[in-house]
Wavefront OBJ file of the C-alpha trace (Angstrom):
o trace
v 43.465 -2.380 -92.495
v 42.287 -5.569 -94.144
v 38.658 -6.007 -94.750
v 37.071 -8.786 -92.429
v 33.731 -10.088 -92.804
v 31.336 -9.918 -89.644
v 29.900 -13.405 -88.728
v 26.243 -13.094 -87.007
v 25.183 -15.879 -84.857
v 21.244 -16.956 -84.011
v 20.260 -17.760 -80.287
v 21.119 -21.264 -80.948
v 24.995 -20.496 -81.513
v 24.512 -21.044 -85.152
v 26.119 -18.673 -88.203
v 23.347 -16.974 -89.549
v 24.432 -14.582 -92.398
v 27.499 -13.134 -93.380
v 27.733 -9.306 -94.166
v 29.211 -7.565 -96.762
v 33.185 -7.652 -95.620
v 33.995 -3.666 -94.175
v 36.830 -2.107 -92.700
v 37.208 -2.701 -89.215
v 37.706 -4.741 -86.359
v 36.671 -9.151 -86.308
v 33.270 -8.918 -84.444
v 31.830 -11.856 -83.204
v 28.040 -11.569 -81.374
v 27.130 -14.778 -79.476
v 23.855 -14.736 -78.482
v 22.710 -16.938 -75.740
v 19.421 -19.163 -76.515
v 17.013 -21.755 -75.982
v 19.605 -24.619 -77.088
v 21.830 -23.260 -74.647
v 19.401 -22.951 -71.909
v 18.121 -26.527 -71.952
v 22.488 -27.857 -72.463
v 22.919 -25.642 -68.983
v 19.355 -28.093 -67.622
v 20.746 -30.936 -68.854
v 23.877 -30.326 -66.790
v 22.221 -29.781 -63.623
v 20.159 -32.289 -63.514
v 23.471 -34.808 -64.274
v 24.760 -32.514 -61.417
v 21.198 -33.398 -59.389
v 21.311 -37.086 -60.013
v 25.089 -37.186 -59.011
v 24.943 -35.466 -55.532
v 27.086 -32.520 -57.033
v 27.000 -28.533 -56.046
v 23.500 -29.385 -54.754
v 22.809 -27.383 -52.046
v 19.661 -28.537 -50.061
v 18.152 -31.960 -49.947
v 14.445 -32.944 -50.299
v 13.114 -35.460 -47.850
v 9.971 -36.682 -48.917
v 8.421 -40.315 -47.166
v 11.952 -40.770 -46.279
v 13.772 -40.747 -49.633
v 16.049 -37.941 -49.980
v 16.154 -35.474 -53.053
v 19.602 -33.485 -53.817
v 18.801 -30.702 -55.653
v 19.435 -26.848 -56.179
v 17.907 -23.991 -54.445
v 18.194 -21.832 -57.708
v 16.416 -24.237 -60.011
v 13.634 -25.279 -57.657
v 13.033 -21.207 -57.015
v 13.195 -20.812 -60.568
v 10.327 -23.023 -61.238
v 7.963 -22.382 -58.325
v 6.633 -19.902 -56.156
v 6.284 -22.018 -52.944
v 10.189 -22.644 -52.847
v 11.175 -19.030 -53.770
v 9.002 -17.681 -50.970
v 11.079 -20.720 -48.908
v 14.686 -19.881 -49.677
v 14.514 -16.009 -50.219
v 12.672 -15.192 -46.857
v 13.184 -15.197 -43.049
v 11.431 -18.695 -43.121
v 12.985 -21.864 -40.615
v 13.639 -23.702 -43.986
v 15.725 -21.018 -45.874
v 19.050 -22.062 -44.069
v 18.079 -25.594 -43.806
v 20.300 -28.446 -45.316
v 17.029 -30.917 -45.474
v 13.742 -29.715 -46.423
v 10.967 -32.003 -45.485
v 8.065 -31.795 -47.681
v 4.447 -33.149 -46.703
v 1.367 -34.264 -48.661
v 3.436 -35.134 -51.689
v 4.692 -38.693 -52.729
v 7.692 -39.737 -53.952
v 7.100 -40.690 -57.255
v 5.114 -37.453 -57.636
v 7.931 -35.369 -56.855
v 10.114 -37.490 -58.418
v 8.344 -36.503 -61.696
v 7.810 -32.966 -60.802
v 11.887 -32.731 -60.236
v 12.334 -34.065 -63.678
v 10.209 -31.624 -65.233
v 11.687 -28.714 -63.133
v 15.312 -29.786 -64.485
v 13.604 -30.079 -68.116
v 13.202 -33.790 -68.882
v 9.827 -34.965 -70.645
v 6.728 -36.167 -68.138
v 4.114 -38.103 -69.506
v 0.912 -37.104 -67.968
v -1.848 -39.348 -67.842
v -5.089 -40.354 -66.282
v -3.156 -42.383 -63.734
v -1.188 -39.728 -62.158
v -2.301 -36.653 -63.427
v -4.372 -36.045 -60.042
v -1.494 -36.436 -57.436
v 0.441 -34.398 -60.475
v -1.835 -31.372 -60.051
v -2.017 -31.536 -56.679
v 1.579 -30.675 -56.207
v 2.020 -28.589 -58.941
v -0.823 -26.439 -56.926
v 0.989 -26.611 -53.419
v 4.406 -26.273 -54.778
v 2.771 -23.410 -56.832
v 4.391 -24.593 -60.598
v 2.185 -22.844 -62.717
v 3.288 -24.414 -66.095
v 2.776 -27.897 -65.005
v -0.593 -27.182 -63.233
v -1.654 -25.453 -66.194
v -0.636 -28.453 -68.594
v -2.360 -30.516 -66.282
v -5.810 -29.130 -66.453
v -5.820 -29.011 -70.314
v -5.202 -32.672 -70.111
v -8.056 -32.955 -67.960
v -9.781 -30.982 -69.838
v -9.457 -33.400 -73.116
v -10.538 -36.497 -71.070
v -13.665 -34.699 -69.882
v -16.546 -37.576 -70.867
v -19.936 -37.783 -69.368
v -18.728 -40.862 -67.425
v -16.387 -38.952 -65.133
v -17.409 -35.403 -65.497
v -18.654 -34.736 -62.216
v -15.513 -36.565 -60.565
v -13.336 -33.789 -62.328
v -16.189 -31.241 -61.298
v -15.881 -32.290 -57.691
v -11.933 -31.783 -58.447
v -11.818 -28.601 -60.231
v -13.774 -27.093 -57.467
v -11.687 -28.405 -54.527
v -8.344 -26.701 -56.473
v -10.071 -23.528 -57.467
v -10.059 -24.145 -61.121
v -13.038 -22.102 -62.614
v -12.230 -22.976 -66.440
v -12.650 -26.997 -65.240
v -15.423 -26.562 -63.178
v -17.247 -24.487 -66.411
v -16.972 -26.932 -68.737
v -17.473 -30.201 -66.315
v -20.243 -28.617 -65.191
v -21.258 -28.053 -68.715
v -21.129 -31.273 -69.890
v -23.043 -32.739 -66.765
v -26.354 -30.368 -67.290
v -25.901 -30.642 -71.132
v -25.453 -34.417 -71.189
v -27.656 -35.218 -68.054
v -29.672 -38.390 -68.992
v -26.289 -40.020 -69.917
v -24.276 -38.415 -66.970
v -27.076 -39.209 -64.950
v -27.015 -43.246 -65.246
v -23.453 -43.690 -64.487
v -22.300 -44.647 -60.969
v -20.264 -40.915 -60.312
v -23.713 -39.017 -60.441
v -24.784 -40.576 -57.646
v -21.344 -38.880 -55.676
v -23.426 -35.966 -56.074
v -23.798 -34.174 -52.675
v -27.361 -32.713 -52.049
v -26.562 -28.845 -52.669
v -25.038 -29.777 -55.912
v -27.739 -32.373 -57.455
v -29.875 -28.949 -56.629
v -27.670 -26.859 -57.800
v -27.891 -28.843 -61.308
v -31.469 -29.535 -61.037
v -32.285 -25.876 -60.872
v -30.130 -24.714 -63.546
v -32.141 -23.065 -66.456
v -29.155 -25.265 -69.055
v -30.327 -28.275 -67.639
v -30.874 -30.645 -71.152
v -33.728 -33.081 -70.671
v -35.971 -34.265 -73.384
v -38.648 -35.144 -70.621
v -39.076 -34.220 -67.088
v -39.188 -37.892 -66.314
v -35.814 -38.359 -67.211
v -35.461 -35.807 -64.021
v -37.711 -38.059 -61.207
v -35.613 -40.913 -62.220
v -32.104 -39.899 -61.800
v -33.351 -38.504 -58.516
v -34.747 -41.411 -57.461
v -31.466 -43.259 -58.153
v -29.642 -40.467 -56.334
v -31.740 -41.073 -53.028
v -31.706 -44.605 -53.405
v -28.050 -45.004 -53.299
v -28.163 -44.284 -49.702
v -31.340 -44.484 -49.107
v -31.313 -43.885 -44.947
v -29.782 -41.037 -44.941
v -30.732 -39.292 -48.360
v -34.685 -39.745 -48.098
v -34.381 -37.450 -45.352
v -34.101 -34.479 -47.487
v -35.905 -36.097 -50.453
v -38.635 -32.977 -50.509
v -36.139 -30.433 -50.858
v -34.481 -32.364 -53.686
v -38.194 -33.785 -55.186
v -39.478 -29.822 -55.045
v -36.688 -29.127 -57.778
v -38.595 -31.781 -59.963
v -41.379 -30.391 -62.266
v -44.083 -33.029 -61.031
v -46.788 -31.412 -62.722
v -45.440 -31.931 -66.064
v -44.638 -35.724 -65.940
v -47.100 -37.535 -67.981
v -50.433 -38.703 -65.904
v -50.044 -42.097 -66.309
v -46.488 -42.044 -65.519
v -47.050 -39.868 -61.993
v -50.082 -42.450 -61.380
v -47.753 -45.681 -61.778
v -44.523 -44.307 -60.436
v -44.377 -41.703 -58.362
v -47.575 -42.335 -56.348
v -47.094 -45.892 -55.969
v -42.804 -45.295 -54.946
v -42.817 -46.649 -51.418
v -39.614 -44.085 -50.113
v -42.355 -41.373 -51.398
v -45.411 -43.025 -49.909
v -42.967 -42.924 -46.802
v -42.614 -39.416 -46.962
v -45.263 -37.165 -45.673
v -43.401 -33.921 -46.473
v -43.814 -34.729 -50.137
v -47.266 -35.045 -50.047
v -47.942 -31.066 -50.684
v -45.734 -31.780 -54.079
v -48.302 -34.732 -55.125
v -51.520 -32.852 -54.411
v -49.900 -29.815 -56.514
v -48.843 -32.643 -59.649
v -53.060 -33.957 -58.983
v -54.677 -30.373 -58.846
v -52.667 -29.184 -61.943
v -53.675 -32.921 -64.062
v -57.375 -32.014 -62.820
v -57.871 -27.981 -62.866
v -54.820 -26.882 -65.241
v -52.029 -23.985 -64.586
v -53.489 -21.521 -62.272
v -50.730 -20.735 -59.856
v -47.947 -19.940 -62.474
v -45.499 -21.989 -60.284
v -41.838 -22.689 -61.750
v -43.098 -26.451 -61.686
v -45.452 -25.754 -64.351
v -43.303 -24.606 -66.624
v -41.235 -26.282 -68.957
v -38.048 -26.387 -69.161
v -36.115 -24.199 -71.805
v -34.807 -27.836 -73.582
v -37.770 -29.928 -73.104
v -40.094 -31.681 -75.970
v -42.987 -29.535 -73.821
v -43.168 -25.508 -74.100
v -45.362 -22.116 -72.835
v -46.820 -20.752 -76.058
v -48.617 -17.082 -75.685
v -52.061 -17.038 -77.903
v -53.649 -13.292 -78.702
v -56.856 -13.313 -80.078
v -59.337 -10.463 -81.331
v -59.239 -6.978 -80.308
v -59.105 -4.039 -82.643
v -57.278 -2.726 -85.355
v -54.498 0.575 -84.647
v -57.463 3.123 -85.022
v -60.037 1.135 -82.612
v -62.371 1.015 -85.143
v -62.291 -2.521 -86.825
v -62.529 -6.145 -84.646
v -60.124 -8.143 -85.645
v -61.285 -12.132 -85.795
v -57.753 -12.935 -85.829
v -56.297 -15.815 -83.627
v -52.181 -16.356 -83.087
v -50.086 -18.200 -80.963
v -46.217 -16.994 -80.190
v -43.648 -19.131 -79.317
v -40.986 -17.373 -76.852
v -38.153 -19.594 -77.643
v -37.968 -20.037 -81.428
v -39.612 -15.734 -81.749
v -42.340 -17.261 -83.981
v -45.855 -16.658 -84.777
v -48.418 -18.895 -85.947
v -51.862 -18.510 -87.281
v -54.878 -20.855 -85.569
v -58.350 -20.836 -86.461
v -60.103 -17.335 -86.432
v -63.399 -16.887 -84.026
v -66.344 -17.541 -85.845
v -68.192 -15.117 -86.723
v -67.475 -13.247 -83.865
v -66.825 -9.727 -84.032
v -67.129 -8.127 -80.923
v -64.782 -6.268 -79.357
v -63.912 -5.639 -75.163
v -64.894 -9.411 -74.471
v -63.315 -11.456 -71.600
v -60.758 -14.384 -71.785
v -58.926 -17.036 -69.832
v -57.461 -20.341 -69.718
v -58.691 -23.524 -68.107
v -57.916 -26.774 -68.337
v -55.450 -25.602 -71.276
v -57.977 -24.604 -73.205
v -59.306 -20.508 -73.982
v -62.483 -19.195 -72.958
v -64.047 -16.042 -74.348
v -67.506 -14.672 -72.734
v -69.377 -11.307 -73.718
v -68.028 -8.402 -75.601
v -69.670 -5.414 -76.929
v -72.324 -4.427 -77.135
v -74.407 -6.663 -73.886
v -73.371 -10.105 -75.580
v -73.579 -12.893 -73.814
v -72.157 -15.410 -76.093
v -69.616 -18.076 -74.954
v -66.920 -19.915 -76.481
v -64.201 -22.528 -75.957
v -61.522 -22.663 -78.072
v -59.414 -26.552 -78.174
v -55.991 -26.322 -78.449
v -54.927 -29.610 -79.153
v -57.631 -29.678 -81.726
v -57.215 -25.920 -82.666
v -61.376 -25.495 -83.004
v -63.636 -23.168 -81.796
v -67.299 -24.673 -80.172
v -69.709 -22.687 -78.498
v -70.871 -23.338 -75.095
v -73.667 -22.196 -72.928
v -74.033 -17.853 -72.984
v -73.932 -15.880 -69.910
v -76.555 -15.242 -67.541
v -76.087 -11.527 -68.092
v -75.133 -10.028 -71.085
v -71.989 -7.721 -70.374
v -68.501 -6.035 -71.929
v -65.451 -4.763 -70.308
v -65.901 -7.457 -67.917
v -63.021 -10.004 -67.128
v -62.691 -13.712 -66.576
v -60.587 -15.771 -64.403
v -60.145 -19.477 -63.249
v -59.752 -20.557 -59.473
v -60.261 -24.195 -58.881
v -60.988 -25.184 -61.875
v -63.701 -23.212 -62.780
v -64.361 -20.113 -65.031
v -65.729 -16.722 -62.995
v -67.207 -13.849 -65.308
v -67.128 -10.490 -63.528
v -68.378 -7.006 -63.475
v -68.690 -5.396 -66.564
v -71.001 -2.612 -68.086
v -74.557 -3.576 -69.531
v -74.831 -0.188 -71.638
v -76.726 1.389 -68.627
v -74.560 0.740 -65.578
v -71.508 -1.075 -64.333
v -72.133 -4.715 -62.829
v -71.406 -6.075 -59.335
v -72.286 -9.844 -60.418
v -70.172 -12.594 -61.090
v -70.999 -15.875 -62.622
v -69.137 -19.203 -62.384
v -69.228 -21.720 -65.351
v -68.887 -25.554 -64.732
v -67.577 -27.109 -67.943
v -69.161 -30.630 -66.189
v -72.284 -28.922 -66.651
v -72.121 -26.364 -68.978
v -73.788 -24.041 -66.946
v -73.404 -20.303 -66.011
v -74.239 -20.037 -62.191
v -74.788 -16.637 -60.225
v -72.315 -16.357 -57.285
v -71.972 -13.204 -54.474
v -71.201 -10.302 -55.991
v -68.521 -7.645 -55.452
v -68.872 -4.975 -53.406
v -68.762 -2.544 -55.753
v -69.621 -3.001 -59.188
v -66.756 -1.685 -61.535
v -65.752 -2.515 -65.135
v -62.481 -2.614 -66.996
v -60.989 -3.828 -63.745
v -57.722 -5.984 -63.384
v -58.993 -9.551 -62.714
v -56.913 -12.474 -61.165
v -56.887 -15.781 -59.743
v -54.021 -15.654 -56.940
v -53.110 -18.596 -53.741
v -57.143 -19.716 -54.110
v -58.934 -16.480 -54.267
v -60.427 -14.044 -56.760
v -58.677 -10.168 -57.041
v -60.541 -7.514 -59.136
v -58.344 -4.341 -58.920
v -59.313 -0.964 -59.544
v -61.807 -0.080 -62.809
v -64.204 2.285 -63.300
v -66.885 3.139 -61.010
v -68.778 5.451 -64.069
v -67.924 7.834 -67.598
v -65.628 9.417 -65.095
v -64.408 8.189 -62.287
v -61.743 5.053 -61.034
v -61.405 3.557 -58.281
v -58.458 2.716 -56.145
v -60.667 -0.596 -54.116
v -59.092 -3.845 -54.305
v -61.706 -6.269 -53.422
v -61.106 -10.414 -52.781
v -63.332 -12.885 -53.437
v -62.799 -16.210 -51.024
v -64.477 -19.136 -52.317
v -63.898 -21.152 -49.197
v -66.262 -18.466 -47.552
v -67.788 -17.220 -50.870
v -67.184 -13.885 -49.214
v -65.694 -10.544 -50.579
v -63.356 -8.315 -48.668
v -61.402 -5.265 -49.190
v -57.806 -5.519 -49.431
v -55.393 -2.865 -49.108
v -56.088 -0.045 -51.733
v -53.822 0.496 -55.206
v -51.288 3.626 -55.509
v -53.000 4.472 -58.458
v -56.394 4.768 -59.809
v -56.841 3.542 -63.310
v -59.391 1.709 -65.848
v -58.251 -0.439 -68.655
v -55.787 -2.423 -66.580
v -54.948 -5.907 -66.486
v -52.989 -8.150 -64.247
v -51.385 -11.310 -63.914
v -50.355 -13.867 -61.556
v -46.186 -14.839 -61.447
v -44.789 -16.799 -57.956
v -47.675 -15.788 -55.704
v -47.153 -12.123 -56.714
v -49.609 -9.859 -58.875
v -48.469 -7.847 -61.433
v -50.808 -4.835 -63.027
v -50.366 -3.458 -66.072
v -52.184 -1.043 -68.140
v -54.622 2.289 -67.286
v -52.309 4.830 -69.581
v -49.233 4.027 -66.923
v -45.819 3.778 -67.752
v -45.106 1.347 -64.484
v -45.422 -1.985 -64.042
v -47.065 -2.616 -60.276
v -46.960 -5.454 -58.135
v -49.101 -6.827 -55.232
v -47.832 -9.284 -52.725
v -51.180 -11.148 -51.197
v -49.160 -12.670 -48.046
v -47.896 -8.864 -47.159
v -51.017 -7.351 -48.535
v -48.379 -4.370 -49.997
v -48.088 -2.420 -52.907
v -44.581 -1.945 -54.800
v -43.682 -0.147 -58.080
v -40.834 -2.946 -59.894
v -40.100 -1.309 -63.487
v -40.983 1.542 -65.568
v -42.128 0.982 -69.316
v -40.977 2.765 -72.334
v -44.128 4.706 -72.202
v -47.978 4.521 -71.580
v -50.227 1.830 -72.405
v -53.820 0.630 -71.863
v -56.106 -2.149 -72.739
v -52.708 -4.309 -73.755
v -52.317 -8.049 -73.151
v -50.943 -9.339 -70.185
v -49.592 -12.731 -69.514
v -46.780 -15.196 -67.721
v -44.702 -16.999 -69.692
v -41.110 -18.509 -69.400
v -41.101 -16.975 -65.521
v -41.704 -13.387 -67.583
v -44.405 -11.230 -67.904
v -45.438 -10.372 -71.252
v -46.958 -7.310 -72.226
v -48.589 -7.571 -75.374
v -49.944 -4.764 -77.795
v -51.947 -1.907 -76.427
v -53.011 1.591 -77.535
v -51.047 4.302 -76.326
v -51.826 7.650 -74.612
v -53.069 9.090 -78.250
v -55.271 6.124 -78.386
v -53.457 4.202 -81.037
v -52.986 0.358 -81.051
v -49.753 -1.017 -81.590
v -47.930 -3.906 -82.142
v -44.773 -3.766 -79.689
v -44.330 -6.267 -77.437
v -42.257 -6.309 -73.963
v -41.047 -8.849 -71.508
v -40.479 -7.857 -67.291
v -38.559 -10.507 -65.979
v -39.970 -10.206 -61.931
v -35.715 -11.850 -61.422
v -33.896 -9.223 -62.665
v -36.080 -6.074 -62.688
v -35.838 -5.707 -66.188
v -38.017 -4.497 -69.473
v -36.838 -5.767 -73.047
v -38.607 -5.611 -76.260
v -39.707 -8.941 -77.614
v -40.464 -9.145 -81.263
v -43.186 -7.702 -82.408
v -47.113 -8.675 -82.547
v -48.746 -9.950 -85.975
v -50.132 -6.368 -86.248
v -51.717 -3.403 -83.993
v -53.900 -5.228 -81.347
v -55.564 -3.319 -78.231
v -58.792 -4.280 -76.587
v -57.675 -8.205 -77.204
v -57.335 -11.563 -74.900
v -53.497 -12.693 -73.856
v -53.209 -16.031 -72.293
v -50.574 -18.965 -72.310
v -51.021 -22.263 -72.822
v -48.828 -25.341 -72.533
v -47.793 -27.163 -75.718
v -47.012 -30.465 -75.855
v -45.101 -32.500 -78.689
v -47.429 -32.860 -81.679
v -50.033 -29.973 -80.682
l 1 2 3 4 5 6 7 8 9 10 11 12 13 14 15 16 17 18 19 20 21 22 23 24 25 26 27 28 29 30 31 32 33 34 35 36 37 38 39 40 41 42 43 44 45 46 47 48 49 50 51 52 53 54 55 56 57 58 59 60 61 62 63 64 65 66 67 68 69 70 71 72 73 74 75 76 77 78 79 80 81 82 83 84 85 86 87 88 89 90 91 92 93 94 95 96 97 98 99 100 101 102 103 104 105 106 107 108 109 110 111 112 113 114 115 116 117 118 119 120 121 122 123 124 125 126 127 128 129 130 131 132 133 134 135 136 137 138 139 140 141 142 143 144 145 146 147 148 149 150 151 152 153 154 155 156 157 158 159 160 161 162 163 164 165 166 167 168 169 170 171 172 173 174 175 176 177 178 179 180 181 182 183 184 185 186 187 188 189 190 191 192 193 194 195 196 197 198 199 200 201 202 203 204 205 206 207 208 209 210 211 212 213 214 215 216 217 218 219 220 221 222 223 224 225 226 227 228 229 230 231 232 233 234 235 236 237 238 239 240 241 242 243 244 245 246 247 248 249 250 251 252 253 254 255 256 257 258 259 260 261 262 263 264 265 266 267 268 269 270 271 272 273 274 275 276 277 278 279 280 281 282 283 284 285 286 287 288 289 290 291 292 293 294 295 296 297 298 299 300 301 302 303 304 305 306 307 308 309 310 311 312 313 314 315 316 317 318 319 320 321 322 323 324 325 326 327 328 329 330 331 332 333 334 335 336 337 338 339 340 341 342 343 344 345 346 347 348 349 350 351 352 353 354 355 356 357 358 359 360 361 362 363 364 365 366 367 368 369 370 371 372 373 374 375 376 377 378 379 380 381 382 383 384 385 386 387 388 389 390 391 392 393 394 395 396 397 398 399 400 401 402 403 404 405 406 407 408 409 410 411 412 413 414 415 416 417 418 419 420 421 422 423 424 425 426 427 428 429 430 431 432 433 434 435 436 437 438 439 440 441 442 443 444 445 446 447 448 449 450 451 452 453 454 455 456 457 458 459 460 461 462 463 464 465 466 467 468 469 470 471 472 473 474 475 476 477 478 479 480 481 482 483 484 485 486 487 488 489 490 491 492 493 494 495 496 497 498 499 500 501 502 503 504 505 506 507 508 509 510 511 512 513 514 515 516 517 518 519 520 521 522 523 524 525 526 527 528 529 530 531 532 533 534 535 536 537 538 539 540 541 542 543 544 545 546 547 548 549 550 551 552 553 554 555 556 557 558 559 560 561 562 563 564 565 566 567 568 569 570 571 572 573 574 575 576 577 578 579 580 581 582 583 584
């Protein structure tokens, strides 16, 4: 038998190799490929165009379509389900099809038969929109990633409002990306203001919204209502409560937000003004989420711990820091002078830090600056005391309960920083010291403490100022010293007394809940808001050892997560936040 070499052809019909020539029969392997795929296309759409072995006919706004039930199955869904089922349509000579043009399928028909489409800004719309009902996934898919390129902050929330009316999450993501991460551009062009109500709140209450300054917020709102003004202005309080008043410089709020007539028209915003005035005249009490910054602003919440003692309890540290949540730094400020005591008070009013007594029976005073990061002394207590606690309600400071060396103290002072004066005001019911003491919706809480060497007490006792009255409130589920507590949304939350759970107290229920457990026990640690978290802050443990780990309870998700650690072992030391502003 003569030898005969084997010729090996590639999908494209082309000779590929020869092999080395052996004894048998001629072979000849023909492999079927792309080339030949788009020749057998080519053909039937000739065949299309001319009217020949088509088998149904398209009838779209009147113009008829020849074409081929096996290509149009081949490329979409919608027309397989058509022709292969028990459907009217399946043994139908004419098809009509509705809510598609012409020219649109015109184009789609091409690209189901394999000729080029140009897609482009001009049709790729209508081009989607039949590619989705006709269900071909190829072209819809091409068709988003072309959307996807144009994607500019002048028609991003056009292709938002798009994406979400065809179900396409990836389009939605990143228009919506671009609109809260490019906002005071997006915001001044004339699509923004298509923006229905739920979504303008949607975006204004995202935590990725991008703004340099909250007043870049009032005025695209402003615009927003203002584009139709007689029907928007109606729900201008539910869109103006999204807007972190407060913050917006005092001048600013003064000359145009108190003077805008649609405001001054609008009675249900005046609750939002009188919150922006009380917090420009008395500082952050409530901890509302219109106090704080947000996460991209030029403003920020920065924590500052001050004193205390060392791991062993034996040393007072002078030591004053401030941490900054976002950028997990710390930062050294001017140390207390000369002040060494330890189990002192602190709070913050008016931005600024107060520290009263400490032990043993002090009753110095100080204010610490924070612009001007300096310490001054102001006028001392009327009573010397330790393990006493401060808080502010309406702008002033209240010092209360304690232990003089002898006994634990019922009285409570207020300081007037008009005045600088220390004035006696009713005192508690029952005198305790190392309570939990908060300012919560305009009244005074002390929780729990100890009523001598030995025992705690589970009394929560309120202080109205209105009334200048003190009532009992409904008891804790624990009874602990060395606790502190902290007001977040209207709720308070208690931390400390050697327990590893973090409590909370709704004042509007007047109920108790446990919300997290901690990684173990802690006393005497810092507490403070910050970010919409609670921050727990050093500590000494159940051996009696200070330490330096730091956690965060976010009241949202229920959960505890280690924050980076303290400068060194603190317990016994003041925790407070302060708002930072660009330059301080």
């Amino acid at each position: 038998m003569p030898l005969i070499a084997e010729l090996m052809y590639d999908s494209n019909g082309l000779e590929n190799s020869i092999q080395e020539p052996r004894e048998e029969k001629f072979q000849l392997k023909l492999c079927s490929g792309s080339c030949q795929a788009t020749q057998i296309l080519q053909s039937l759409n000739v065949y299309r165009k001319s009217g020949i072995f088509t088998d149904v006919v398209l009838l779209i706004d009147g113009q008829e379509f020849p074409c081929h039930k096996a290509t149009l199955s081949a490329n979409s869904s919608y027309f397989r389900a058509m022709f292969s089922g028990n459907l009217r349509e399946t043994n139908l000579k004419t098809v009509k099809i509705q809510n598609i043009s012409s020219p649109t399928m015109s184009l789609l028909l091409d690209h189901m038969y394999g000729e080029s489409i140009i897609i482009h800004q001009d049709n790729v719309e209508q081009i989607l929109e039949a590619s989705d009902l006709l269900q071909i996934c190829r072209l819809r898919a091409a068709c988003v990633d072309f959307l996807e390129s144009q994607l500019q902050p002048c028609n991003c929330v056009g292709i938002m409002k798009f994406a979400d009316s065809y179900s396409i999450p990836s389009l939605f993501e990143k228009s919506n990306k671009i609109i809260l991460e490019g906002f005071e551009e997006v915001s001044c062009h004339e699509e923004f203001l298509d923006l229905s109500k739920d979504e303008l709140v949607k975006c204004l209450s995202s935590q990725n919204l991008v703004v340099r300054k909250e007043e870049v917020v009032f005025e695209a709102v402003m615009r927003w209502v203002k584009k139709n003004i007689s029907i928007r202005k109606k729900c201008l309080k539910e869109i103006l409560e999204h807007v972190r008043l407060p913050l917006l410089d005092p001048v600013y709020f003064l000359e145009k937000v108190e003077k805008d007539k649609v405001i001054q028209e609008c009675p249900e915003c005046f609750s939002l003004l009188y919150e922006a005035r009380m917090f420009y005249i008395v500082g952050n009490e409530g901890n509302s989420f219109r106090v704080r910054p947000r996460r991209f602003t030029e403003m920020s919440e920065v924590i500052i711990v001050v004193g205390g003692c060392d791991k062993k309890g034996l040393l007072k540290l002078p030591f004053t820091d401030s941490y900054h949540p976002k950028r997990k730094q710390w930062k050294s400020l001017a140390s207390m002078p000369g002040y060494t005591n330890s189990e002192f008070a602190v709070c913050i009013s008016k931005n600024n830090m107060y520290v009263s007594g400490g032990h043993m029976t002090s009753s110095d005073a100080w204010v610490f600056n924070t612009k001007l990061n300096v310490w001054a002394k102001i006028a001392p207590l009327n009573k010397g005391r330790w393990r006493h606690k401060m808080a502010t309600l309406k702008g002033e400071v209240y010092a209360v309960g304690g232990f003089d060396g002898l006994q634990r103290l019922s009285s409570m002072e207020r300081y007037s920083s008009f005045t600088n004066t220390w004035t006696p005001v009713t005192p508690m019911l029952e005198a305790v010291s190392s309570a939990a003491v908060v300012s919560c919706m305009n009244k005074l809480y002390v929780i729990g403490g100890a009523l001598d060497a030995y025992m705690n007490t589970d009394k929560v006792q309120c202080f109205d100022p209105e009334e200048s009255k003190w009532t009992y409130k409904t008891p804790t589920p624990f009874s602990q010293r060395c606790i502190n507590a902290v007001e977040l949304d209207n709720k308070i939350y208690v931390v400390g007394g050697l327990l590893s759970t973090i409590y909370s107290y709704c004042p509007l229920k007047d109920s108790w809940s446990e919300v997290a457990s901690l990684p173990g026990p802690l006393e005497s640690c810092g507490v403070t808001a910050c970010d919409g978290k609670i921050f727990i802050m050093g500590g000494s443990n159940e051996n009696g050892e200070g330490t330096d780990k730091a956690l965060t309870f976010d009241p949202n998700t229920g959960e505890v997560e280690v924050e980076a650690p303290l400068q060194r072992c603190t317990s016994y030391h003041g925790c407070v936040t302060i708002l930072e502003r660009p330059g301080t």
